[in-house]
C-alpha positions in Angstrom: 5.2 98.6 -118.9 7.8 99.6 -116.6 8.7 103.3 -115.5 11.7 104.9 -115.3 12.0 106.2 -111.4 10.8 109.7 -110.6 11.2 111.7 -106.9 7.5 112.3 -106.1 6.1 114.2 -103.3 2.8 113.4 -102.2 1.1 116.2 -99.9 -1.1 114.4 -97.0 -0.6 111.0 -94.9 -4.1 110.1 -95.1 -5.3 106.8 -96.3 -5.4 107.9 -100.1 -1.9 109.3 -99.5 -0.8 106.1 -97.5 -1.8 103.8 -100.5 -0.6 105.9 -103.3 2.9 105.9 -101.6 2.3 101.9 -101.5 1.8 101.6 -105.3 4.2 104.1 -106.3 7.3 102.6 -104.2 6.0 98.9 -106.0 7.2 100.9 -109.4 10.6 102.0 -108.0 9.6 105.7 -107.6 11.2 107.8 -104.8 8.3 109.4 -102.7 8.6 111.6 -99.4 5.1 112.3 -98.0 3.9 116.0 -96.0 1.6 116.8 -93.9 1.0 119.3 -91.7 -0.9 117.4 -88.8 1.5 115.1 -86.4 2.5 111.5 -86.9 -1.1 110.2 -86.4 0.4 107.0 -84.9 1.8 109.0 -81.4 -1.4 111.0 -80.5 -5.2 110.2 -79.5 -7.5 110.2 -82.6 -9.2 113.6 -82.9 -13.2 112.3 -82.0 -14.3 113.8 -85.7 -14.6 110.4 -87.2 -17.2 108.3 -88.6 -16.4 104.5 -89.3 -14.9 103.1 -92.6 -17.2 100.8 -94.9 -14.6 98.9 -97.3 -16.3 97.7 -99.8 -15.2 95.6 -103.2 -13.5 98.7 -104.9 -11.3 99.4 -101.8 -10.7 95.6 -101.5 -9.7 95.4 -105.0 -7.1 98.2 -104.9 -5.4 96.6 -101.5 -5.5 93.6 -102.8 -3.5 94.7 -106.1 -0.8 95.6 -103.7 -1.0 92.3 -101.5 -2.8 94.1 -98.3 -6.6 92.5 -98.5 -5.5 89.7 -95.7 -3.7 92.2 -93.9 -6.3 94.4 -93.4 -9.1 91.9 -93.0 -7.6 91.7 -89.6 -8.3 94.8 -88.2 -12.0 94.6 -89.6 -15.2 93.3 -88.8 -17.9 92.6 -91.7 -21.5 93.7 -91.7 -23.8 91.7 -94.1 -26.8 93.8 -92.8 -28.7 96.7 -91.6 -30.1 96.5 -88.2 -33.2 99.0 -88.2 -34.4 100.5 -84.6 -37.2 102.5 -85.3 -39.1 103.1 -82.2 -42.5 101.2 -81.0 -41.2 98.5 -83.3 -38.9 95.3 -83.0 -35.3 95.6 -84.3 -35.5 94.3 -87.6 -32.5 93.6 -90.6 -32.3 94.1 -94.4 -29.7 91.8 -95.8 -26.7 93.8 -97.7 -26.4 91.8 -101.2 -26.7 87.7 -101.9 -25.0 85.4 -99.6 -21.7 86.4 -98.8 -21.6 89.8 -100.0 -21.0 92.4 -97.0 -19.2 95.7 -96.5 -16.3 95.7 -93.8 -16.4 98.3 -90.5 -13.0 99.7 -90.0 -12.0 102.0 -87.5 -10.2 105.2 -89.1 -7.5 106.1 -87.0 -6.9 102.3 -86.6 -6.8 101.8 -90.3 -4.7 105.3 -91.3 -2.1 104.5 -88.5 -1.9 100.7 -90.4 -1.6 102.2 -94.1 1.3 104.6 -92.6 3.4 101.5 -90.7 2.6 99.8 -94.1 4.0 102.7 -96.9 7.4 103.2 -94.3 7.6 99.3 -94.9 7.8 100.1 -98.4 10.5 102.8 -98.3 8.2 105.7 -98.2 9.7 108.9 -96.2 7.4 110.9 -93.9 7.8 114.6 -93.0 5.1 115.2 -90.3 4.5 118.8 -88.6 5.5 120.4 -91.9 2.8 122.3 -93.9 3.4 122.8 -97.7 1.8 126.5 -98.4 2.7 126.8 -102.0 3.1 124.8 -104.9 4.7 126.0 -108.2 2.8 123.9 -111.1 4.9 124.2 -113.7 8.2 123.0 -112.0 6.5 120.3 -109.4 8.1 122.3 -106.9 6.9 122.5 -103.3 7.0 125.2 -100.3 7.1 124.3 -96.6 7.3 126.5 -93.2 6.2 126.9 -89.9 3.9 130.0 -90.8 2.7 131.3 -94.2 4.9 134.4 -93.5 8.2 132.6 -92.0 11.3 131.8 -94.2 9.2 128.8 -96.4 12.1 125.4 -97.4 11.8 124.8 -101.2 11.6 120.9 -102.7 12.0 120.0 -106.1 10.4 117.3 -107.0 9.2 115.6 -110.9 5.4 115.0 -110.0 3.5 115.8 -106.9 0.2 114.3 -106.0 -2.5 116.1 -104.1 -4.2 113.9 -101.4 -4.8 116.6 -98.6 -8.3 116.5 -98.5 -11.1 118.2 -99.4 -9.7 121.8 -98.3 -6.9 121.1 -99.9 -3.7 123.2 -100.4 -2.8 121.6 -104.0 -6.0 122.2 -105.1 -6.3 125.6 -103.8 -3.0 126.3 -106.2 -4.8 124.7 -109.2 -7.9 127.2 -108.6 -6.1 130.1 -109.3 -5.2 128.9 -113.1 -7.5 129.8 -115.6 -10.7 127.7 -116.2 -10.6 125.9 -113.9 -14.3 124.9 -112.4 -14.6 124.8 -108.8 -18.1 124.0 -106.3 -18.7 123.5 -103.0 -22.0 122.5 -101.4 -22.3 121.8 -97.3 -25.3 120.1 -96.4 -27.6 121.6 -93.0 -26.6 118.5 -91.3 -23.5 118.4 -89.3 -22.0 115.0 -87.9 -20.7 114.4 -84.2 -18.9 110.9 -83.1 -20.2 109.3 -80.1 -19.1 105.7 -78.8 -20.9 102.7 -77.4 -18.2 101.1 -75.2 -17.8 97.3 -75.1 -19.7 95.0 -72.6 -16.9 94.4 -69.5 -16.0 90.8 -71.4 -15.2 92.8 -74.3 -17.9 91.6 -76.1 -20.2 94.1 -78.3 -23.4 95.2 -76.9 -25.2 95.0 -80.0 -25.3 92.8 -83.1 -21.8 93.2 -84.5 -21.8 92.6 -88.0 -25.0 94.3 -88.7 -24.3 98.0 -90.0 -27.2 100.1 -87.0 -29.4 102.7 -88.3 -31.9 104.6 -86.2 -33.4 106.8 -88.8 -35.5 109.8 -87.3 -36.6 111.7 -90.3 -34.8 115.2 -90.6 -31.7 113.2 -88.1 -30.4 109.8 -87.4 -27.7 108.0 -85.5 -25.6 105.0 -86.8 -23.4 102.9 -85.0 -20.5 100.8 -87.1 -18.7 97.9 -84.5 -14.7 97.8 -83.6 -12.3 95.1 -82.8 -12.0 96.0 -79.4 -15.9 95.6 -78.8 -17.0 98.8 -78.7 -18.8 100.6 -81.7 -18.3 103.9 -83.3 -21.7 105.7 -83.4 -22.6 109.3 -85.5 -25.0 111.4 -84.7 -26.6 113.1 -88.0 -28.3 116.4 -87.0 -29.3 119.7 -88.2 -27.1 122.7 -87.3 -30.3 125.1 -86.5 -33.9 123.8 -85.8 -36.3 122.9 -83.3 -34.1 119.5 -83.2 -30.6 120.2 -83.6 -27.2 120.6 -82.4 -27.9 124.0 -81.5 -30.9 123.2 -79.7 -29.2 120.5 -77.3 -27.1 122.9 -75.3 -26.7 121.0 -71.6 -26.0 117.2 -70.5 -29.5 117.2 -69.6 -30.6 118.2 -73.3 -28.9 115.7 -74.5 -30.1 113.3 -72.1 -33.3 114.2 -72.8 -32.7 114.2 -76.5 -31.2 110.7 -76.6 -34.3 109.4 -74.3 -37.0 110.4 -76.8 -35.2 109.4 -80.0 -33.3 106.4 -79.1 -35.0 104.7 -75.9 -33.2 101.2 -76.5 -29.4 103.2 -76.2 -30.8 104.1 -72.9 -27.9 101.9 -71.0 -25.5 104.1 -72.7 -27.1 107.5 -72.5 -24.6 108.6 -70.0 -21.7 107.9 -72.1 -23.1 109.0 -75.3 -24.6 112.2 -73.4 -20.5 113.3 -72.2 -19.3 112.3 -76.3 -21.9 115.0 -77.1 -19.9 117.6 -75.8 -16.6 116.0 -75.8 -16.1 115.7 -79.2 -16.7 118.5 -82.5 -19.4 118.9 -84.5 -18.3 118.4 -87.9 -19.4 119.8 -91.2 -19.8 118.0 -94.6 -19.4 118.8 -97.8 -19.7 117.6 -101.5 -16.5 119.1 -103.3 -16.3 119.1 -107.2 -13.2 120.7 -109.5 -11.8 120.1 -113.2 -9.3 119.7 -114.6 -7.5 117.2 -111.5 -4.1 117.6 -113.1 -1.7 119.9 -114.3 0.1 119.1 -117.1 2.5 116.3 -116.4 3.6 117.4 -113.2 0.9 117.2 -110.7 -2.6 115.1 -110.1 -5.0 115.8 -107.1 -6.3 112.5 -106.1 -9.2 111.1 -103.6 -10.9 114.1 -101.4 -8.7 116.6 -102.7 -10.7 116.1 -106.1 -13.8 114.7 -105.3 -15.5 115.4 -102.0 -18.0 113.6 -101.0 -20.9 113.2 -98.5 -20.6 109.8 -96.0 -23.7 108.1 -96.9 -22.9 105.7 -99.3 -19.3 104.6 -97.4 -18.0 105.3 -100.5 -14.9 108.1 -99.9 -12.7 106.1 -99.1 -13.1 103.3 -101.8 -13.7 105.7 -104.2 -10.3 107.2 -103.6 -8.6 104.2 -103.7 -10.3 103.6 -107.0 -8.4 106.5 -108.0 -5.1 105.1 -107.0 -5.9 101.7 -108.9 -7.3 103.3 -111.9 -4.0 105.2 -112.3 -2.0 102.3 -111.5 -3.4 100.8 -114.8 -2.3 103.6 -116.7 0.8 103.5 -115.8 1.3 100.5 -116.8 -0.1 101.2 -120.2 1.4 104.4 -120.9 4.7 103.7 -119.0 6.9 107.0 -119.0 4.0 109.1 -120.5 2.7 111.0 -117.4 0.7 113.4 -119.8 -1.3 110.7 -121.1 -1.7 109.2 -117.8 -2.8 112.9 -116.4 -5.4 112.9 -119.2 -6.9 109.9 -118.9 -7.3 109.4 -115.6 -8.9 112.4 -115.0 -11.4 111.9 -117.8 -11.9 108.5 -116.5 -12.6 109.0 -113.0 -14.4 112.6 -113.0 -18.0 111.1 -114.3 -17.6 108.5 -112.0 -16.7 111.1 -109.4 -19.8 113.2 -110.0 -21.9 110.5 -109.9 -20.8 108.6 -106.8 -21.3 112.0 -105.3 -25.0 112.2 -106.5 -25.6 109.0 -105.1 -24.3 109.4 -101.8 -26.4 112.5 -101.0 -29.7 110.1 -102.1 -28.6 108.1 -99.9 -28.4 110.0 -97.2 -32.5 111.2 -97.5 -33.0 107.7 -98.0 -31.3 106.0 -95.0 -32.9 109.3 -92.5 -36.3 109.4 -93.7 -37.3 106.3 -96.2 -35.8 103.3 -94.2 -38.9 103.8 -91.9 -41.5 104.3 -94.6 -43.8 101.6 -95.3 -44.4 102.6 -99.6 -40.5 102.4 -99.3 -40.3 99.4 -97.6 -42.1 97.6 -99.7 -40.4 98.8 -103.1 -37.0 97.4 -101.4 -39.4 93.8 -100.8 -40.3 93.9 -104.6 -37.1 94.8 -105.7 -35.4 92.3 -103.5 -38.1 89.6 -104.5 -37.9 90.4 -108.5 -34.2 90.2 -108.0 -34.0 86.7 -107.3 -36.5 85.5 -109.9 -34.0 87.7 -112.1 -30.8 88.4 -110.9 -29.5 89.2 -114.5 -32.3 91.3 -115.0 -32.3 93.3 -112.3 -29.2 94.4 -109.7 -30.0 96.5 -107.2 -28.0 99.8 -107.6 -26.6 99.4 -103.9 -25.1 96.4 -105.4 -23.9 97.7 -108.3 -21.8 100.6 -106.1 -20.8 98.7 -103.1 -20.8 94.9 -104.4 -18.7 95.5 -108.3 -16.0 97.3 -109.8 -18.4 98.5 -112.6 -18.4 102.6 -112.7 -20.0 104.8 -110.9 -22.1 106.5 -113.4 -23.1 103.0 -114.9 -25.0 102.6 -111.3 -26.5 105.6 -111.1 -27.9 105.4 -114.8 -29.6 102.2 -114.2 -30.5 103.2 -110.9 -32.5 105.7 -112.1 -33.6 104.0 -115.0 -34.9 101.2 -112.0 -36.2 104.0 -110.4 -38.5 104.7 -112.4 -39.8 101.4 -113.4 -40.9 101.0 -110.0 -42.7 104.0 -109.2 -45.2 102.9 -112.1 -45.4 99.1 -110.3 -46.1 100.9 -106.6 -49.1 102.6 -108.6 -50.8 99.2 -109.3 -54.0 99.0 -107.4 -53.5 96.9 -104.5 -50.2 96.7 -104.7 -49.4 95.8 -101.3 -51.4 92.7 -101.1 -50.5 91.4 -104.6 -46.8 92.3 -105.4 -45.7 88.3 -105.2 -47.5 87.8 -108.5 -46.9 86.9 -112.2 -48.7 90.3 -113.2 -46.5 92.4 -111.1 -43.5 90.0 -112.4 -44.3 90.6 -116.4 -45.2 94.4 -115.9 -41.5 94.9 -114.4 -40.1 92.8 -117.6 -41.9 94.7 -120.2 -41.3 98.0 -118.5 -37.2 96.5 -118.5 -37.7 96.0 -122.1 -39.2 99.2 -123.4 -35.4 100.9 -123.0 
């Protein structure tokens, strides 16, 4: 269904914004984009970023828009984990069946892309000029160089919130009645740190394996670039006897990266002057309702959903967002209250539970990855899988391989879950999971649901 053209504003150039500004140009609509940072595209990336993991859900919404080849280019896939846990042989845990892998991007590479590519379209950008109010009702927006100078008004027919998840649209929102709001940090902060390319430009360690060195209560993870380097994060407590505010000289880190990561010892230097070169960064799980406001504004991405890295979801769950309301627009056509409604009742479960699943995923890739009970529940799974592959899809798959919701993966997840916590308890277990008992137990426990 086609849409009569509307003047949108859309409040942050980030990669949600970049791509909503795509789709919403394909319909004929007018948009100008804010944001209050610079042009992204003239200055040196800010060193607070952790490596993109495109996955089938962010494919899928590019590729709607005819932008899967061209950002294939300027990614590198990873059909594995490489695990470096010390005293022990590098060793990797295939992704999904043959063929199925998630995609390392570089963020800054990727935002500055999505930018060139919604300016192709015919989208306007207003950088350096930070909206500070929003009047709901009337879609209209107010910018200014301080919250107290003489503020410019716009008038606009919608506006879309993609600022993040401290977000100025949102914030506006908050102050209406019932409307639910939560925020939850985590006690582990983030810092980036870099493993430069060999001199021939060539990576210095496997480069389509995703690299995880989990350490229990910390880990570091190291995604590869185009230009042969790879973009590592460090994963630490704030406070502790092992923490960022523990490690508070070169030598500390040194030290630190010595002990906990003795086969990065080449790069110790380099990743010892990143330490204190770049932020440490906080993160947070962010949840709100309603996401829209009448038929005038919608908060999409991080600006309504938050969400812990550890499932390299954010991203393709925002763009998610943007294909979800794509549909909808062209089923309801001119009915932007009906496309409001739905799409917020739509993606918000899905939402909630993508953010569930991310912080798992995060005590699962620090502390299980190394632990042999978990280890083998992944080899039975994995094993049980392939004797039954439409009996049994591991959740991973279901999030990062398939465009099936969110809370679907999560519900049989658990329900998986659960099944094998009774088949670990089977005596001997470790010796005889390859067997038709353990087999038939996991099918009649399958069938008692």
């Amino acid at each position: 269904m086609t849409q009569t053209p509307k003047n949108i504003a859309i409040i942050g150039s980030g990669l949600v914004g970049s791509l909503l500004a795509i789709y919403l140009r394909k319909k004929g609509h007018s948009v100008t984009v804010f944001d209050r940072r610079p042009d992204i595209r003239t200055i040196k990336f800010s060193g607070r970023s952790i490596n993109l993991a495109m996955s089938n859900r962010g494919w899928r919404s590019l590729q709607k828009v005819g932008l899967e080849k061209r950002i294939k280019e300027i990614a590198i896939p990873l059909d594995k984990r490489a695990m470096h846990v010390n005293e022990k042989p590098v060793y990797f845990q295939k992704y999904g069946k043959e063929g199925e892998a998630i995609w390392s991007i570089s963020r800054g590479i990727l935002n500055k892309k999505m930018i060139d590519l919604a300016e192709e379209a015919g989208t306007v950008f207003r950088f350096n000029e930070k909206v500070w109010d929003v009047n709901l009702p009337e879609a209209k927006i107010y910018t200014g160089e301080t919250e107290k100078s003489e503020w410019k008004e716009y008038q606009y027919d919608l506006v879309f919130g993609c600022d993040g998840a401290f977000s100025r649209v949102r914030h506006k929102m908050q102050r209406r009645s019932r409307f639910d709001y939560s925020q939850d940090f985590i006690d582990v902060g983030y810092k980036e740190l870099t493993i430069p390319a060999n001199a021939d430009g060539t990576h210095k360690l496997d480069k389509n394996s995703f690299h995880i060195w989990p350490r229990g209560k910390f880990m570091l993870i190291a995604m590869p670039n185009i230009d042969g380097s790879f973009t590592c994060t460090l994963f630490l407590p704030f406070e502790g006897e092992v923490s960022f505010e523990s490690i508070t000289t070169e030598d500390q880190a040194r030290s630190f990266f010595r002990t906990y990561f003795p086969n990065v010892k080449k790069n110790i230097e380099n990743l010892s002057q990143d330490f204190f070169k770049n932020p440490t960064s906080a993160m947070v799980t962010m949840k709100c309702y309603p996401w829209t406001y009448w038929d005038k504004v919608a908060l999409v991405g991080d600006s309504a959903h938050a969400i812990v890295p550890f499932y390299g979801q954010g991203m393709n769950a925002g763009f998610e967002d943007i294909y979800v309301l794509n549909e909808l627009m062209e089923t309801h056509g001119d009915n932007w209250d009906a496309i409001f409604k739905e799409y917020q009742e739509e993606r918000k479960p899905n939402a909630d539970a993508i953010a569930e699943l991310s912080y798992r995923n995060f005590v699962e890739m620090s502390s299980k990855t190394a632990d042999p009970k978990f280890l083998l529940q992944k080899k039975i799974e994995k094993w049980f899988s392939s004797k039954h592959p439409d009996k049994w899809i591991p959740v991973y798959s279901r999030v990062t391989f398939s465009e099936r919701p969110y809370a679907e993966a999560l519900a049989i997840g658990d329900k998986q879950e659960d099944i094998m916590q009774e088949i670990l308890k089977i005596p001997n277990i470790s010796e005889e999971w390859e067997t038709k008992e353990v087999e038939d137990k996991i099918l009649e426990l399958l069938e008692e649901d």
